[in-house]
Each structure stands twice: as structure tokens, then as C-alpha cells.
C-alpha positions as CSV (number, residue, x, y, z in Angstrom):
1,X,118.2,78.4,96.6
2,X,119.7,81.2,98.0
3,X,118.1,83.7,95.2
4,X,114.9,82.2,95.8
5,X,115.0,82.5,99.4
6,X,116.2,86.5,98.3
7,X,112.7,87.1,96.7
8,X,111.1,86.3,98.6
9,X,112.3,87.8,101.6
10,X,111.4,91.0,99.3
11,X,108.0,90.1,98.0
12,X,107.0,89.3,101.5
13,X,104.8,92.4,101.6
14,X,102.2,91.3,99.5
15,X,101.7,87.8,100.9
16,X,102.5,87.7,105.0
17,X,100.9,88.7,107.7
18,X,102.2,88.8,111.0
19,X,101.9,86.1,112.8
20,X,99.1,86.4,115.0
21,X,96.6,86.3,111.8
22,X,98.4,83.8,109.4
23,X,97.0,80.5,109.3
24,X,98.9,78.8,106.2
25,X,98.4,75.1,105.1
26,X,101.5,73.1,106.3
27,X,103.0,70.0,105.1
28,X,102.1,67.2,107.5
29,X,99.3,66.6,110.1
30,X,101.4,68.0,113.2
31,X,101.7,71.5,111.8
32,X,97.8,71.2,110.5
33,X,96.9,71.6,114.4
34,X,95.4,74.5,115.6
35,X,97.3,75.6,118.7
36,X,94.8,78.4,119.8
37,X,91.7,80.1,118.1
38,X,93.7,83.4,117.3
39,X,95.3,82.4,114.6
40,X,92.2,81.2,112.5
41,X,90.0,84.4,111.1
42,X,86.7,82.4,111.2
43,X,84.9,85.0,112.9
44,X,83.1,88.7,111.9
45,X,84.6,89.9,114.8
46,X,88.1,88.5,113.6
47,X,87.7,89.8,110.2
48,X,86.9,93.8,111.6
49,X,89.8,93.3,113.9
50,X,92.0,92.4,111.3
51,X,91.1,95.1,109.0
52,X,92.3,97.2,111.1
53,X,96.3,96.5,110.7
54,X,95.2,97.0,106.7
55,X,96.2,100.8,106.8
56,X,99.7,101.1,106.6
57,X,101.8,103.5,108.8
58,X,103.8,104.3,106.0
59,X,103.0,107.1,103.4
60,X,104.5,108.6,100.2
61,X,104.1,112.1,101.5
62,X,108.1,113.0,101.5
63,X,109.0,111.4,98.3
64,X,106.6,113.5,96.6
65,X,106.5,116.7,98.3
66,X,110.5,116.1,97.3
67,X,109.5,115.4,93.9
68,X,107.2,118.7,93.3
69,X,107.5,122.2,93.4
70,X,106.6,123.1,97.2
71,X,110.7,122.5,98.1
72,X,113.7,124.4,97.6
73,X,117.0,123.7,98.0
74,X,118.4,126.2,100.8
75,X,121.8,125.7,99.8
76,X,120.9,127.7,96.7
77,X,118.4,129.9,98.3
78,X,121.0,131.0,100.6
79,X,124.7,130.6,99.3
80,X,126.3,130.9,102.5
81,X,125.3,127.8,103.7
82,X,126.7,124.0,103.2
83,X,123.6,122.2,104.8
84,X,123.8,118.0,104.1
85,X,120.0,116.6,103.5
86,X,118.7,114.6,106.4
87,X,118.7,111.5,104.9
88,X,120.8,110.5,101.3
89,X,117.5,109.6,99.4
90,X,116.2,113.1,99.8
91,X,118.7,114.5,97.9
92,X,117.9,111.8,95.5
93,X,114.4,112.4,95.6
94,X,114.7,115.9,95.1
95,X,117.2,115.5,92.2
96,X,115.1,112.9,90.5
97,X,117.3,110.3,90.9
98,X,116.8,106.8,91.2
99,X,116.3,106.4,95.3
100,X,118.8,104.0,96.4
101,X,120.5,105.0,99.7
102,X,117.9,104.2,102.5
103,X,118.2,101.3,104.7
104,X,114.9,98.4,104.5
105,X,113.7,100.1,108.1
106,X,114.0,103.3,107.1
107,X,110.9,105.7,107.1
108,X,109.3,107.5,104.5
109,X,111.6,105.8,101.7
110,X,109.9,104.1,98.5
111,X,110.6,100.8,100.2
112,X,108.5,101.5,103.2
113,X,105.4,102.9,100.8
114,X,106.3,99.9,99.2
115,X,106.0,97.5,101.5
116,X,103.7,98.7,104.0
117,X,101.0,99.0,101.4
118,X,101.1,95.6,99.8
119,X,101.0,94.5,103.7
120,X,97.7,96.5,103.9
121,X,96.9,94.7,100.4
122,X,97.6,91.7,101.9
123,X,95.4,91.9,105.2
124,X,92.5,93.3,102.7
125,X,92.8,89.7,100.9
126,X,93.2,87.4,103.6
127,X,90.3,89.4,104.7
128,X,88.2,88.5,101.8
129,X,88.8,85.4,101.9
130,X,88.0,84.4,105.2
131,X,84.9,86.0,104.7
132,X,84.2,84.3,101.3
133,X,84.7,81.0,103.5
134,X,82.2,81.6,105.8
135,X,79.2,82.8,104.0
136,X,78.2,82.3,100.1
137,X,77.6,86.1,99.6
138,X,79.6,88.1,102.4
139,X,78.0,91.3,100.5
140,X,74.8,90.5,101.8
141,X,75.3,88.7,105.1
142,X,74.4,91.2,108.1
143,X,77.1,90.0,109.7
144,X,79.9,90.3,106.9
145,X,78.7,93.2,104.6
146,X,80.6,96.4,106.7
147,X,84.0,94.2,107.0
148,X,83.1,93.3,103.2
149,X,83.3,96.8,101.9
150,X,85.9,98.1,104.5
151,X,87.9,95.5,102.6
152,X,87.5,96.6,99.3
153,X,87.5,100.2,99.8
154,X,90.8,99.8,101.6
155,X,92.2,97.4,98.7
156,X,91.5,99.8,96.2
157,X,92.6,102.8,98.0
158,X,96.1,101.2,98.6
159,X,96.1,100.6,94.8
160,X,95.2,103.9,93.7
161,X,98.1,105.6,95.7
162,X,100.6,102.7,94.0
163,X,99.8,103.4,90.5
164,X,99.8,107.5,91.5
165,X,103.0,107.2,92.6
166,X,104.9,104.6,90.7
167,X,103.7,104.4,87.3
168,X,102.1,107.0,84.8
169,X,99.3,109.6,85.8
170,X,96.0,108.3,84.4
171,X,95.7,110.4,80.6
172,X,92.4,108.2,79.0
173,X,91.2,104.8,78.2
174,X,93.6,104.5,75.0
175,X,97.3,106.1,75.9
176,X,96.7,104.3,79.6
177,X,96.4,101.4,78.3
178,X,99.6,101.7,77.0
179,X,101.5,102.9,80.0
180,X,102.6,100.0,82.5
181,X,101.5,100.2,86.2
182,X,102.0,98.4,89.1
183,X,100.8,94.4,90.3
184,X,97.2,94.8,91.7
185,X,96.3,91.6,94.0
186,X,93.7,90.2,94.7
187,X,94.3,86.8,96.5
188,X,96.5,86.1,99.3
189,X,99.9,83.8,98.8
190,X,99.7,80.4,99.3
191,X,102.8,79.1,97.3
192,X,106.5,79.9,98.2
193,X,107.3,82.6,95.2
194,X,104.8,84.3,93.1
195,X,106.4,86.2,90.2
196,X,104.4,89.4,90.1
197,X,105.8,90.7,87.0
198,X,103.4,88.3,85.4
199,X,101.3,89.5,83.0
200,X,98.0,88.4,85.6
201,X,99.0,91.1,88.5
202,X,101.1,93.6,85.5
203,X,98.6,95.5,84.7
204,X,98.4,98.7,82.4
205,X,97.6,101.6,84.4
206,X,94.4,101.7,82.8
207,X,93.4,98.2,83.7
208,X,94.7,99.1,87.3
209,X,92.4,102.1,87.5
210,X,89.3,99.6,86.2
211,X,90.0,97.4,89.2
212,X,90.3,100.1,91.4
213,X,86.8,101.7,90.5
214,X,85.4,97.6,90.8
215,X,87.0,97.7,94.6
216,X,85.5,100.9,95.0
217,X,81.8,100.4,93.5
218,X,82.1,96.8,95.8
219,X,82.5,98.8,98.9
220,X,81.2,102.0,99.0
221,X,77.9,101.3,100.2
222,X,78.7,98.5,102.4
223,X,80.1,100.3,104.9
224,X,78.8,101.5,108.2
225,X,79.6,103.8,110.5
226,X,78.2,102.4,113.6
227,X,80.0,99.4,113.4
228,X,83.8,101.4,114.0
229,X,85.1,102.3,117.7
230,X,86.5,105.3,116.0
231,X,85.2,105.7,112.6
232,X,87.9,108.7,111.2
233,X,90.6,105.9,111.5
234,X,89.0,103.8,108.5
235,X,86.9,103.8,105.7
236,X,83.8,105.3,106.9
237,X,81.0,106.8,104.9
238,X,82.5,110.6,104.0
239,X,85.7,109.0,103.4
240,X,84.5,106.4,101.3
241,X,82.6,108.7,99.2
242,X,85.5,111.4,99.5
243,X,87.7,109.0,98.1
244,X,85.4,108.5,94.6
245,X,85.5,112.2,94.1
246,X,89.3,112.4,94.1
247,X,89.0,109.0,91.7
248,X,86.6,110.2,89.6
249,X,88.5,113.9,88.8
250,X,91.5,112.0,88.8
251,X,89.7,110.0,85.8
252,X,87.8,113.4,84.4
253,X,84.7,111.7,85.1
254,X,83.3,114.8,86.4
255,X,79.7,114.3,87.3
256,X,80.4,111.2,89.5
257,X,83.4,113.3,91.0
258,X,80.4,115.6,91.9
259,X,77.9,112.9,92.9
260,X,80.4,111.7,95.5
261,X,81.7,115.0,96.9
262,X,78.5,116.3,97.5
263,X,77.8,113.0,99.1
264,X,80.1,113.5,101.7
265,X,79.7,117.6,101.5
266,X,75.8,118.6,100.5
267,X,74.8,121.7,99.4
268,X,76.5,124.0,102.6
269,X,79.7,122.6,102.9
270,X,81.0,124.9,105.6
271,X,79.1,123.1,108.5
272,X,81.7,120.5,107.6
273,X,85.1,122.6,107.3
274,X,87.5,122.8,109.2
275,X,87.0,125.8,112.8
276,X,90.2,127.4,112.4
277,X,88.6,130.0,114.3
278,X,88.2,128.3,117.3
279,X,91.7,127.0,117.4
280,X,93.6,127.6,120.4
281,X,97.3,128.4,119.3
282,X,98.6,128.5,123.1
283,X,101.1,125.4,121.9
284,X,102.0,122.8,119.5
285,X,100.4,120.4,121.0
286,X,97.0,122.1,121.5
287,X,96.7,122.9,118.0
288,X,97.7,119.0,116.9
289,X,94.8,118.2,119.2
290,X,92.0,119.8,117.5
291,X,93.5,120.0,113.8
292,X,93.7,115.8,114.3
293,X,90.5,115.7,116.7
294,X,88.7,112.2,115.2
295,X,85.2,114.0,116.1
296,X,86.0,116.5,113.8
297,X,83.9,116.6,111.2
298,X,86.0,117.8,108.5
299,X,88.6,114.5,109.3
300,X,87.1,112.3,106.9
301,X,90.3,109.5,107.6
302,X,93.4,109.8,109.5
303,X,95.9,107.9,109.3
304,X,98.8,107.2,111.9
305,X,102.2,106.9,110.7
306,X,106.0,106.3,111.3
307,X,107.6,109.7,109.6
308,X,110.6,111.6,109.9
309,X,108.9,114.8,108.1
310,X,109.3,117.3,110.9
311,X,112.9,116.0,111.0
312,X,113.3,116.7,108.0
313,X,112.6,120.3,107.6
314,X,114.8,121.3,110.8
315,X,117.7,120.0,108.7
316,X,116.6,123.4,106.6
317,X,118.2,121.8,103.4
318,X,114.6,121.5,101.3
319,X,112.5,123.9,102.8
320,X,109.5,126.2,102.1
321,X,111.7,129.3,102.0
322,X,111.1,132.8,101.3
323,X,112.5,132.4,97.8
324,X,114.8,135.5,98.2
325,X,117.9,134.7,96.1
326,X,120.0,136.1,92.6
327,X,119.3,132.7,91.2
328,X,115.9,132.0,89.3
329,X,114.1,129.6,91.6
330,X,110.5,129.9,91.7
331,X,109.3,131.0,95.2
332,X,107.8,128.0,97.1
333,X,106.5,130.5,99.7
334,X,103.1,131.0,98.2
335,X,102.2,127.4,99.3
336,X,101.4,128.2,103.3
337,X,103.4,131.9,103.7
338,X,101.9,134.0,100.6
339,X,99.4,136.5,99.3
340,X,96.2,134.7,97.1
341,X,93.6,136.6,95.1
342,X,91.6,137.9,98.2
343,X,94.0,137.8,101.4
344,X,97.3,139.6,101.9
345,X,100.7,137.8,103.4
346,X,99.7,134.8,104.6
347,X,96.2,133.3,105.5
348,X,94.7,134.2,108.6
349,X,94.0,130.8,109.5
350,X,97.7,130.5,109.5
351,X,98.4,133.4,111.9
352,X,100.3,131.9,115.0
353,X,100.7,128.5,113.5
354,X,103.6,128.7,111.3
355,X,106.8,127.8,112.7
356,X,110.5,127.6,111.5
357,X,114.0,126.5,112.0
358,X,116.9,128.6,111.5
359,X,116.6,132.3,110.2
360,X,115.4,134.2,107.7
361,X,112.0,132.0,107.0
362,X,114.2,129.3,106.5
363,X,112.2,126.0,107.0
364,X,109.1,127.4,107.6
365,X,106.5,125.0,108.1
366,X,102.8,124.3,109.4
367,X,102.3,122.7,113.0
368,X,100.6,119.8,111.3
369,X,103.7,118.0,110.7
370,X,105.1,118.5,113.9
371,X,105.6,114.8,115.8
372,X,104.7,112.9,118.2
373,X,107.2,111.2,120.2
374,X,106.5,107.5,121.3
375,X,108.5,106.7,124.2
376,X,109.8,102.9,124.3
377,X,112.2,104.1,127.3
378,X,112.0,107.3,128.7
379,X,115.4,107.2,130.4
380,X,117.2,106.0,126.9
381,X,115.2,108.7,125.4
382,X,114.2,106.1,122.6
383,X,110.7,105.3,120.9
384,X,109.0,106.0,117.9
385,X,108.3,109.5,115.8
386,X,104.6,109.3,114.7
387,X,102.8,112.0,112.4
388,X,99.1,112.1,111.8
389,X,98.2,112.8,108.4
390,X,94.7,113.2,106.8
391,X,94.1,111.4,103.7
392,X,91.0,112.8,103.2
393,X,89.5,115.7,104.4
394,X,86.2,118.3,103.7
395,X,88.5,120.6,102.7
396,X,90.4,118.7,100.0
397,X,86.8,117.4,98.5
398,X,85.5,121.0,98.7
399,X,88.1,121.4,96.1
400,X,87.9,118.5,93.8
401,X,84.5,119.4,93.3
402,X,85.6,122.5,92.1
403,X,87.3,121.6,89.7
404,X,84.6,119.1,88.3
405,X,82.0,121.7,88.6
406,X,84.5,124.1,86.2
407,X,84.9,121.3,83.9
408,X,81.4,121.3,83.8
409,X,80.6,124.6,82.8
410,X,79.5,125.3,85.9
411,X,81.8,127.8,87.4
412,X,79.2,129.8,89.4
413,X,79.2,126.8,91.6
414,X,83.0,126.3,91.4
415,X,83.5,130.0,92.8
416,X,80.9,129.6,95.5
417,X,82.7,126.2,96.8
418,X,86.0,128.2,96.8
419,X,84.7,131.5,98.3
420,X,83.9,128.6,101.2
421,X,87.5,127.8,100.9
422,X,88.5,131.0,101.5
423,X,86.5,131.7,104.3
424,X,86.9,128.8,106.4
425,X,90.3,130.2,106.0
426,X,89.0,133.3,107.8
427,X,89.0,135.6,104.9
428,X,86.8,138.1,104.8
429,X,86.9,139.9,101.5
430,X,84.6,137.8,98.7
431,X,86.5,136.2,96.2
432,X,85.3,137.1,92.9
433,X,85.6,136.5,89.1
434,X,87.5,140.0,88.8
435,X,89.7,139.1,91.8
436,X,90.8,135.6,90.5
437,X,91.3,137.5,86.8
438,X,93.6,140.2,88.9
439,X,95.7,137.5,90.7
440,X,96.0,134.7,88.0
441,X,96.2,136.2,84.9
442,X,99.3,137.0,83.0
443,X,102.4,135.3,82.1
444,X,102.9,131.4,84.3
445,X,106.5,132.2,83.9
446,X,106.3,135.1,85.5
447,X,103.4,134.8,88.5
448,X,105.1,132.6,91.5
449,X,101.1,131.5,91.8
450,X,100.3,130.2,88.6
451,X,101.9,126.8,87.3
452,X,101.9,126.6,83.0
453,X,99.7,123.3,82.8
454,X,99.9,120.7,79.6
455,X,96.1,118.7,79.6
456,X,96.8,119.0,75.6
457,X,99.9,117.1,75.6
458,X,98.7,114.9,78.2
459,X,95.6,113.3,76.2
460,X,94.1,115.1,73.5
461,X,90.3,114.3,75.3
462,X,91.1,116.6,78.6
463,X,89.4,119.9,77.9
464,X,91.7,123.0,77.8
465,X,90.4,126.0,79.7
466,X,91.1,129.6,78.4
467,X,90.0,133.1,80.0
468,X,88.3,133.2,83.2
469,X,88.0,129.7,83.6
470,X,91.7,128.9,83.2
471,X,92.2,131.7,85.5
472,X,89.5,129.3,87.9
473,X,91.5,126.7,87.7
474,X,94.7,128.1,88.3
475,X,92.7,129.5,91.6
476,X,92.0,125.6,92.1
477,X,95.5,124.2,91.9
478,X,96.8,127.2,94.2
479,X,94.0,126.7,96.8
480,X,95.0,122.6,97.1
481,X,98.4,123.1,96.8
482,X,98.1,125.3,100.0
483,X,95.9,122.2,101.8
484,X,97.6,119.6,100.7
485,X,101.0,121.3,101.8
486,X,103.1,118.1,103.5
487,X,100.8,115.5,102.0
488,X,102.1,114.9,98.7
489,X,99.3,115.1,96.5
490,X,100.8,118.2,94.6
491,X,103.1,115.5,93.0
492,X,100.0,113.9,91.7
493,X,98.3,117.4,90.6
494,X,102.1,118.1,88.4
495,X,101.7,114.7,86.7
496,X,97.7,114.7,85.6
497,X,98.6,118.4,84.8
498,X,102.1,117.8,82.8
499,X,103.2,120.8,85.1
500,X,107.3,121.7,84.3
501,X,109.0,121.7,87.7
502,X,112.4,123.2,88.0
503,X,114.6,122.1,90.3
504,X,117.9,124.1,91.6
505,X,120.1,122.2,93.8
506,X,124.0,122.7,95.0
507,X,124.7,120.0,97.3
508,X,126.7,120.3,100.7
509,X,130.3,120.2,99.2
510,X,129.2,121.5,95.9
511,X,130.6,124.9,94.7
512,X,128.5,124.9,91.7
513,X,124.4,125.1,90.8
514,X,122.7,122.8,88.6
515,X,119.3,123.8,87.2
516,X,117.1,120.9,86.3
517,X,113.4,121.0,84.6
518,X,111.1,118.4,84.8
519,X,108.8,118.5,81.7
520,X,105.3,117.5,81.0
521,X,107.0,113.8,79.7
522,X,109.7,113.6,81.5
523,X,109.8,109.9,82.5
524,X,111.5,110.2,85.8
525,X,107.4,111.0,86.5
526,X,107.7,107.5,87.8
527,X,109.5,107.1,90.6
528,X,111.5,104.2,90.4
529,X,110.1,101.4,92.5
530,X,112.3,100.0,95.2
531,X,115.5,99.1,94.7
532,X,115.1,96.3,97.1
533,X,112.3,95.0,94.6
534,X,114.4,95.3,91.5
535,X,117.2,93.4,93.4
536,X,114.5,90.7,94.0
537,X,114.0,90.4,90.5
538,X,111.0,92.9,89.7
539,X,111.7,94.8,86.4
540,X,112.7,98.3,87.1
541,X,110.9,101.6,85.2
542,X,112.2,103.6,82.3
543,X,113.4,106.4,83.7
544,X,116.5,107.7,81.6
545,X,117.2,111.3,82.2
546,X,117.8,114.2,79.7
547,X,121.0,115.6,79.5
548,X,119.8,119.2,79.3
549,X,121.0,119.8,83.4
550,X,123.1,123.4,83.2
551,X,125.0,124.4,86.3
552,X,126.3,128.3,87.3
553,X,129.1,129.2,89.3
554,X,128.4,130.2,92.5
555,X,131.1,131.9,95.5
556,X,130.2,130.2,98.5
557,X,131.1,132.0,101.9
558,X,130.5,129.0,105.0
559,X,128.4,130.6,107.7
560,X,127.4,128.4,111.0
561,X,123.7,128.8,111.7
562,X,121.8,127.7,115.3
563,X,118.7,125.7,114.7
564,X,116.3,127.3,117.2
565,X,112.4,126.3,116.5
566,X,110.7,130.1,116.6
């Protein structure tokens, strides 16, 4: 009883709902009464209401910016310094460790992406069925059809971020088949215990991205606009179609990625970029306004979440640092601080709006990340920390289409979508073939900008680029890595890409350097679903290390730094 009543305490996130929308069947005729019409969805207007607790305020962001290659470990960067990590499972995130020291509350853990997206699974399904209980065909019901796709565009979203992060990139219809995902539901709980590890909700990670792409194809057309309050804070039309782009590259369905991008884009795609121009840069807090302004038409969705990020980086222990240091870490400095093939230093749009802790660069990060602070009691100076992030954006669809178009032979049009890259970035030298061949060719070992990519050994059907356009697509991943910067989704562009990322990390009482590499089939790839789940019962993932970790020497001199925010 007591391990029963374990599991499911922890498989509560894909079945519960809070308790203002549950309306479970009981066990006698006293519990069958309603007490109040809130806690039946029975309703269209009930049904769009509760869609919108469906997006979770929990994101994978840290995890897999830890992960990738846009960190580096200041204790090595800088050996004077004996700097703790904020939180336990970053330095276990950032040494590819199983995560296991985190509490069940604690934000951005694997436990909290966990959770709150099953939740948001699990509002999608109750969703869908209340709707399926009040009309025959909720697709085509006037009154249903919006909440209808809303539902299934949200379901599959949630899903697709899942299987991104915990299970195997997508490689093609044959070798995914063989790689094991994650549970993909579809129906909400109505039995004490469901064991997920089932073979029904297991699903190979290409089955998973089938039932993504139904979810997707259900919804995308459904939804409407008009019928959202505030339409960048759901699935609205540009980020509904925004979202199939990324799917389809993800998939290397390239002409659908392009269907769907210029969907959302058209042919002049700089009407909808981002007007870093007109950016006031007086404060933080102005420039968090307008870069996370809803009427912004480059915000395709925003989503509001509980994240210790900006927390995070003031610890100044993984950092976007200068990369000046005897040992050989790859500089993470080209992500937001560096030079690119037609701009010098750092992008203009950036001028004024890069901040960091410490000295030296140390830390250096963009205002986007910076908090906000949600007071429960001003006097206790307690509340909640709350960062906007922007799962979708112009910008970020811009460049996915590049890449499809390159794929597709069409590189003309790949180079005018990134010159528009560039100058909504306020650049004003063209960027050209020549350029691009100046800045990315040469040795990847050698060039802090290009990343030595593996499609080959990743599935034998992804095309391999040579010459100018593997000098495109090394533009590509450069320009989305400098986006996407504190999203994540450079983890996801390592592991469709079988990109090596080496890792050098001392930690705070360490008097040593270990040097770790993370190769194309490494598979701690897959970050190891919660431990809180495996406790529960869920089978864990593969993920034995190699034993190929070397560590140097290193004479260690402690210096006390001031953390001032410049």
C-alpha cells in the first residue's frame, strides 16, 4: 500500500488537476453531488478557461543551456577563484551526471519540466474530453473548434519538448524507431495507478514524433485568434504555424518546414522582426517591456515561468565568459559578446544591453533573463521570481527556414533570410557568400564559431553539406545559437547535429581539471528523467559514461571577488 500510494504521488502530473477543474467519478451517490457548477467543464467557455493553466510555468531552458556549449566553468576560466554552483544539480547538469540533488519544489530541475508538462498534458486531455462530451464532432462545432485545436496544438507541443529533451534526437523513420522515448497521453486518469511504462503510452521516439505531427495537423487550423484576451500567451496562428516549421526541420521535412515558416513570415519577413532600434535601454526594466511586449509582432508565444536563471548567472560559476584562460576551453563568448561574418565585437543590437556580475566579463548575460520579482509580502521580502521566455519567435523561424531553404538547394533565399537576420540586428554591412566563406571556413577545431557537425553518423539519409553551403550552415547554427542564447534549444541543435561538446570543470574545492567530451553518441544525450519518477517505479535511461575523462593539475590561488551587477 504504501508503494502504491508512492506512485502515485509521483505520476500525479499526468492525471490531476487542481481542484477547481477535477470532477472525478466517486464511489457512492453522496460524493456523485455536484456541490457548485465550477467544478464540471460542461461549457465552451469552461473549456477556453481551462486551457489556459495547460502551459506550464516550468521550462527546460537551464538544464540544457547546462548541457551545451554556451557555458563555461569559471572556476577553470579563471583559477583563482573557488565559486560553488548555485544549485547542486547544476554542477550535475553541467558534468552530465545523472541530476539528483534538487528538492520536488525546486525550479528549473528535470522534475519541474517533468511535472509541469504532463500537468499541461493533462489539462489538454481533460480538455478534449469534455469537449468530445458535449458535441459529436468538437472539430466542427462553432462553438468548440478554437478550444479544439488550442488543445491539440498544446498537447503536442508539450510532447515534442519531452521527447527533445529526454529521449533520443529524431535521426529517420528506421533508427527512431528503434530509440525509446517518452509516455505520450492521450486520455485523462480515471483509475488509481496507471503504469506508463506500458508498452500503449512507451512509445519509440519515432512513433512519438507521428503523434506529435497528428496533434499538430488536428489543430493547426482550428485556431483563432479573435477568440484569445491576449493571443501571444497561447497557441495562436504565427505560433501554431511557427511551431510546424521547427517540427518539420527537426524531422528534415524541409518543404513543409518552409510552408509553415512563411506562413507565419511571408515573403518580407522584417515587418515582423524584432525593432531593436527602437529600444529604449534607459533600464532593465524598460528594455523587458518592449523585448516581452505581447503586441509585438515578432512574439509569436510567451510563456511565463517560475526560474532561477538570472540567479544563476550571478553565482558566476557557469557563465558566458570571455574564454581567456591557459586551459583549452572553447570560448562561449561568441554566443551574445563576439564578432560574426559581417559585424565586429558584439552586435549592435546588443550595445547597452549586456550586463554582468563580477569582473572581467565574468557572467555576462543579456537583459532578457533578468527577473521579475513577485511580491507575496513586501515587508518579508518574499514572493516569486518569474522570467518570460519566448518559445517561439519571428526571429527563430526566420532561421529554420533557412536552413530548409539550404537543404533545398536554395541558398540564394537562405542568404537573403539571414542578411534579414543580420539587419534586424542593426548591421549594416551585407552579408555575403564571400563573407560567410571568410568567417566559417577552415579548421572547426580551430574557429571558436564553427561547431564540427556529424548528420553522417547521425542517419545515413541527412544530406551532408560541403563548400559554401556547409559554410551556410555553419552561418545558420551560429546565428540561432546567438537567439536562442538562455533558451535551451542549442541543446537540441548539438543532438540532431551529433555536435562534440567539451566540457572543463574544477569544482569549488577541487585543485584539479577534468576535461570531458561529449560525442556525437554519447548516450548521456538523454538526460535522465527524474529521479523522483524512477523512484516511483518508471525505468530509468541508459546513460553509462565513458571513462575517457582526463584531468590537469592546476595551482589555485583563492581570491574574494564583489558581485556588483555593471
Amino acid at each position: 500500500m504504501i508503494k502504491e500510494m508512492k506512485r502515485l504521488d509521483i505520476f500525479k502530473y499526468i492525471g490531476v488537476l487542481s481542484v477547481a477543474v477535477v470532477g472525478l467519478a466517486s464511489c457512492n451517490d453522496k460524493l456523485d453531488e455536484v456541490p457548485d457548477n465550477r467544478t464540471e467543464i460542461d461549457t465552451p467557455e469552461k473549456v477556453a478557461l481551462l486551457l489556459t493553466s495547460a502551459y506550464p510555468s516550468a521550462v527546460p531552458a537551464v538544464i540544457c543551456e547546462l548541457s551545451g556549449d554556451n557555458f563555461v566553468d569559471n572556476n577553470v576560466v579563471k583559477p583563482g577563484i573557488h565559486r560553488a554552483a548555485y544549485s547542486l544539480f547544476h554542477e550535475e547538469a553541467y558534468r552530465w551526471k545523472d541530476i539528483k540533488n534538487y528538492g520536488i519544489g525546486e525550479d528549473d530541475t528535470p522534475y519541474a519540466v517533468w511535472e509541469g508538462f504532463y500537468k499541461g498534458i493533462a489539462t489538454a486531455n481533460h480538455a478534449i474530453e469534455a469537449m468530445e462530451a458535449m458535441s459529436a464532432d468538437p472539430a466542427h462545432d462553432a462553438t468548440l473548434s478554437h478550444s479544439w485545436g488550442e488543445a491539440h496544438l498544446v498537447r503536442a507541443y508539450l510532447h515534442f519538448v519531452l521527447v527533445n529533451v529526454f529521449a533520443e534526437a529524431y535521426k529517420d523513420s528506421v533508427l527512431s524507431q528503434q530509440d525509446m522515448a517518452i509516455p505520450y497521453v492521450t486520455k485523462p486518469e480515471n483509475v488509481v495507478h496507471v503504469d506508463y511504462s506500458q508498452p500503449e503510452f512507451r512509445h519509440s521516439v519515432k512513433e512519438t514524433y507521428d503523434l506529435i505531427e497528428k496533434d499538430l495537423l488536428e489543430g493547426i487550423n482550428l485556431v483563432d485568434d479573435s477568440k484569445y484576451k491576449v493571443p501571444a500567451y497561447h497557441f495562436n496562428r504565427n505560433a501554431a504555424n511557427a511551431f510546424a516549421a521547427r517540427f518539420y526541420l527537426y524531422k528534415r521535412e524541409y518543404a513543409k518546414c518552409i510552408k509553415y515558416a512563411d506562413a507565419c513570415l511571408g515573403t518580407n519577413p522584417s515587418s515582423s522582426l524584432r525593432k531593436w532600434a527602437s529600444m529604449s535601454t534607459n533600464t532593465i526594466e524598460s528594455m523587458l517591456k518592449a523585448y516581452n511586449d505581447e503586441q509585438a509582432a515578432c512574439n509569436y508565444l510567451l510563456q511565463t515561468t517560475y526560474s532561477l536563471q538570472d540567479r544563476m548567472l550571478s553565482a558566476i560559476r557557469f557563465v558566458i565568459n570571455d574564454g581567456n584562460s591557459a586551459e583549452k576551453v572553447k570560448s562561449s563568448k561568441n554566443a551574445i559578446y563576439g564578432s560574426g561574418p559581417n559585424w565586429s565585437n558584439r552586435l549592435p543590437a546588443y550595445d547597452g544591453k549586456i550586463y554582468r556580475y563580477g569582473e572581467n566579463d565574468d557572467g555576462s548575460w543579456l537583459f532578457r533573463v533578468y527577473e521579475y520579482f513577485e511580491y507575496d509580502d513586501k515587508i518579508a521580502g518574499i514572493g516569486w521570481v518569474h522570467i518570460i521566455y519566448q518559445p517561439f519567435t519571428a526571429e527563430e523561424t526566420l532561421l529554420c527556414r533557412a536552413e530548409a531553404e539550404l537543404y533545398l538547394g536554395q541558398s540564394d533565399k537562405a542568404l537573403q533570410d539571414l542578411n534579414a537576420w543580420t539587419k534586424s540586428k542593426l548591421v549594416d554591412t551585407p552579408l555575403t557568400q564571400a563573407r560567410i566563406n571568410s568567417f566559417y571556413g577552415g579548421d572547426p577545431a580551430t574557429n571558436d564559431y564553427v561547431s564540427e557537425i556529424n548528420p553522417d553518423k547521425m542517419s545515413p539519409s541527412f544530406k551532408v553539406l560541403t563548400g559554401d553551403d556547409l559554410n551556410i550552415l555553419s552561418c545558420i547554427l551560429h546565428f540561432r545559437r546567438v537567439e536562442t542564447m538562455f533558451e535551451g534549444l542549442r541543446w537540441f541543435d548539438i543532438k540532431r547535429y551529433g555536435i562534440k561538446v567539451h566540457h572543463a570543470y574544477r569544482g569549488e574545492r577541487d585543485y584539479n581539471v577534468t576535461h570531458d567530451y561529449l560525442d556525437w553518441n554519447d548516450p548521456r544525450r538523454v538526460l535522465q528523467i527524474p529521479n523522483n519518477v524512477i523512484s516511483a517505479g518508471y525505468p530509468s535511461t541508459y546513460r553509462e559514461a565513458p571513462t575517457s575523462n582526463e584531468t590537469t593539475p592546476m595551482t589555485v590561488v583563492p581570491k574574494l571577488y564583489t558581485t556588483n551587477l555593471q
